[in-house]
C-alpha positions as CSV (number, residue, x, y, z in Angstrom):
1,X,-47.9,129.0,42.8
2,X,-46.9,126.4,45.1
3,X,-51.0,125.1,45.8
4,X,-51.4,124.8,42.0
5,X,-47.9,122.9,41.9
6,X,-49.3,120.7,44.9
7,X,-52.5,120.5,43.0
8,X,-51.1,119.3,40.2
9,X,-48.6,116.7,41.9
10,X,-50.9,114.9,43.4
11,X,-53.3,115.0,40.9
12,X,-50.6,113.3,38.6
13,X,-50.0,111.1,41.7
14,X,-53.8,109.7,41.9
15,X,-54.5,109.4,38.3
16,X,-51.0,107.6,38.0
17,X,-52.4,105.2,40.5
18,X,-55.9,105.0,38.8
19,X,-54.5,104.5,35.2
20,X,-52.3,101.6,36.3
21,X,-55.1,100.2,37.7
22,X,-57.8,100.6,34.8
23,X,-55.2,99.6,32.0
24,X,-54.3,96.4,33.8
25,X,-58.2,95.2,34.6
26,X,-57.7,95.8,30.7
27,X,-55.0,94.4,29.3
28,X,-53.2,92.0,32.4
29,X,-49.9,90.7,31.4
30,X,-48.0,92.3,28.8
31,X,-44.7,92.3,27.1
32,X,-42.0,94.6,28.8
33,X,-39.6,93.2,26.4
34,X,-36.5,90.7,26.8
35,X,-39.3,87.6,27.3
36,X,-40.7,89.3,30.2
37,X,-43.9,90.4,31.7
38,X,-45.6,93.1,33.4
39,X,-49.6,94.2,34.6
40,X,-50.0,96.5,31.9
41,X,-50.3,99.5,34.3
42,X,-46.6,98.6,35.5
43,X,-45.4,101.7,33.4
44,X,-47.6,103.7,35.5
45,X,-47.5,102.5,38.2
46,X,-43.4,102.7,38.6
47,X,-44.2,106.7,37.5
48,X,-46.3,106.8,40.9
49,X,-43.0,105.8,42.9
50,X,-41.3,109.3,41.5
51,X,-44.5,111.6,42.0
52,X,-44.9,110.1,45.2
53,X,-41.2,111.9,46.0
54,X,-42.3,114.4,44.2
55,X,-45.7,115.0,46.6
56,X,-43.5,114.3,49.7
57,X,-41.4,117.4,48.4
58,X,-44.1,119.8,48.1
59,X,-47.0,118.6,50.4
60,X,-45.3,116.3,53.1
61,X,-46.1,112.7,53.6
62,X,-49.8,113.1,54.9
63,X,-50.4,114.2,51.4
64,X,-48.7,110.7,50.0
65,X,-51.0,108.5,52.3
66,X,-54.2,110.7,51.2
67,X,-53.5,110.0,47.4
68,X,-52.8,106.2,48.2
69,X,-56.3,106.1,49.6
70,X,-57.8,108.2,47.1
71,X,-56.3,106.1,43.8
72,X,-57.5,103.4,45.7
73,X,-60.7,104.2,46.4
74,X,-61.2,105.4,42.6
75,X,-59.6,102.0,41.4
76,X,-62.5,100.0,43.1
77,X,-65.0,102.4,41.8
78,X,-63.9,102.0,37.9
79,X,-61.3,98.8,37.5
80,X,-61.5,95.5,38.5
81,X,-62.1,95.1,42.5
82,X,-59.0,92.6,42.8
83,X,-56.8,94.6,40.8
84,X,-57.5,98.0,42.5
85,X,-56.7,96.0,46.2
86,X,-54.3,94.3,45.3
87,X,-52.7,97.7,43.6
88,X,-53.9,99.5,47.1
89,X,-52.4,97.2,49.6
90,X,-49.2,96.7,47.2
91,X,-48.6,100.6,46.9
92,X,-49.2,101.2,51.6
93,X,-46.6,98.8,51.9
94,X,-44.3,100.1,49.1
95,X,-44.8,103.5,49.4
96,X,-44.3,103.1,53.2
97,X,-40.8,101.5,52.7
98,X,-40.4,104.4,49.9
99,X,-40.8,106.8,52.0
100,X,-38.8,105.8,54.9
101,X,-36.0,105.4,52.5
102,X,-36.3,108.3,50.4
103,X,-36.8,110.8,53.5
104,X,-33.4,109.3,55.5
105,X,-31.4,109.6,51.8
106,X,-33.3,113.0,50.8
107,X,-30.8,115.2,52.7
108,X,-27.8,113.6,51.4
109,X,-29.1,113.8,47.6
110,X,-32.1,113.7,45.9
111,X,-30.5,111.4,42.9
112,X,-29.3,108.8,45.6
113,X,-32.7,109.0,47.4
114,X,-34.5,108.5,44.5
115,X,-33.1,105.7,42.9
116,X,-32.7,103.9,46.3
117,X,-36.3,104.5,47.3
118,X,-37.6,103.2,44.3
119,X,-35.9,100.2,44.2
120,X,-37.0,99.1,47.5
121,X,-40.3,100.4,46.5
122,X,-40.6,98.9,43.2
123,X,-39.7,95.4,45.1
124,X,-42.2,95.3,46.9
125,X,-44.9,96.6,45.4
126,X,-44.2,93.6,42.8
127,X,-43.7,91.0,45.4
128,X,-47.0,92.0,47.1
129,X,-49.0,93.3,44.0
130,X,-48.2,89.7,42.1
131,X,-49.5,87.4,45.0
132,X,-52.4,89.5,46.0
133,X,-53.5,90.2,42.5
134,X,-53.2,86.5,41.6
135,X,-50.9,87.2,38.7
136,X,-48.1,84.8,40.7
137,X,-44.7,85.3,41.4
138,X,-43.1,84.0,38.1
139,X,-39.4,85.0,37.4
140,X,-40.9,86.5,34.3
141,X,-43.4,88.7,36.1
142,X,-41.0,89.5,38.8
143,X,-38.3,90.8,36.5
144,X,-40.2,92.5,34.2
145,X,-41.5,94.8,36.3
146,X,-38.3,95.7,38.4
147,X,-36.4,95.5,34.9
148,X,-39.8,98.3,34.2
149,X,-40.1,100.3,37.5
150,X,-36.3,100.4,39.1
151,X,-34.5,100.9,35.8
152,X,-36.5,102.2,32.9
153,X,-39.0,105.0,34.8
154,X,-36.5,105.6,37.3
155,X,-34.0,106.4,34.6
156,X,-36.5,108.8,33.1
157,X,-37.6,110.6,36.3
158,X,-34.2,110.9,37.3
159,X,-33.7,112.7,33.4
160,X,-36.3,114.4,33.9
161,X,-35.5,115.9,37.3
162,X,-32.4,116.9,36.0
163,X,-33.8,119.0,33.7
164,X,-36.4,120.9,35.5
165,X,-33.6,121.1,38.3
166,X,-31.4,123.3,35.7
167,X,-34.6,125.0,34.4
168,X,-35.4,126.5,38.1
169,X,-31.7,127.3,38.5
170,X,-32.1,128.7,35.0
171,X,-35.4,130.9,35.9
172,X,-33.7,131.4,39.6
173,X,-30.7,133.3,37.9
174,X,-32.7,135.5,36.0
175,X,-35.3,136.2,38.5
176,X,-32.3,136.8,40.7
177,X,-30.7,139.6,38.0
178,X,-33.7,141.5,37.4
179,X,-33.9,142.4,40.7
């Protein structure tokens, strides 16, 4: 059970990374609302800040730093070269600074950890994706996608954890009383 849940994490955890990519060689700058902009892979993209807790949880960080290369690696082969390393150098440095955070919070709590490591992650990867992509570092760019990554997806993976936190205290229980 836990390989296929590893399997599956950082499958989600690649793809994430290669979907931003393709979908922004597509599409580039799009609305994220209140006259703001965002690569459209932002959405993504801010999904692969949570899985890449999520792999550090079940798999340990070798396992993040293999998926970074991986989605990378993938992104060159299929999107648009300047995208994908722009996206790969953006999400070493990010993820990096993610992790640190995330893994000096985790004991603590898992809500604080999370939201704190994205933020600093969702910084800058933005910061660093924007330049190196050649995007630039508008005030419209920039705050679309931390108004995208830090609040929106990180509100919905923290939701979301929540609820498949109660469901394995849920299944736990029962497991637990048929014993």
């Amino acid at each position: 059970m836990k390989r296929l849940l590893l399997l599956l994490t950082v499958t989600a955890y690649v793809g994430t990374v290669l979907l931003a990519n393709l979908v922004t060689s597509q599409f580039g700058l799009i609305a994220a609302g209140f006259g703001l902009l965002v690569p459209a892979g932002t959405y993504t993209a801010a999904l692969a800040l949570s899985l890449r807790d999520a792999v550090q949880e079940f798999a340990g960080r070798s396992w993040v730093w293999i998926g970074i290369a991986a989605g990378t690696v993938l992104s060159v082969l299929v999107a648009d070269g300047r995208i994908a390393l722009a996206s790969g150098a953006a999400f070493a440095l990010s993820e990096f600074l993610d992790m640190m955070v995330y893994s000096r919070l985790r004991e603590r709590s898992w809500r604080l950890a999370l939201v704190s490591s994205n933020a600093v992650g969702s910084v800058a990867d933005t910061v660093l994706f924007l330049w190196l992509s050649g995007f630039g570092l508008t005030a419209t760019a920039v705050g679309g996608q931390i108004l995208v990554k830090a609040v929106w997806v990180t509100g919905v993976c923290l939701l979301l954890g929540e609820v498949m936190r109660r469901i394995v205290v849920v299944f736990r229980k029962g497991a637990q009383s048929v014993t």
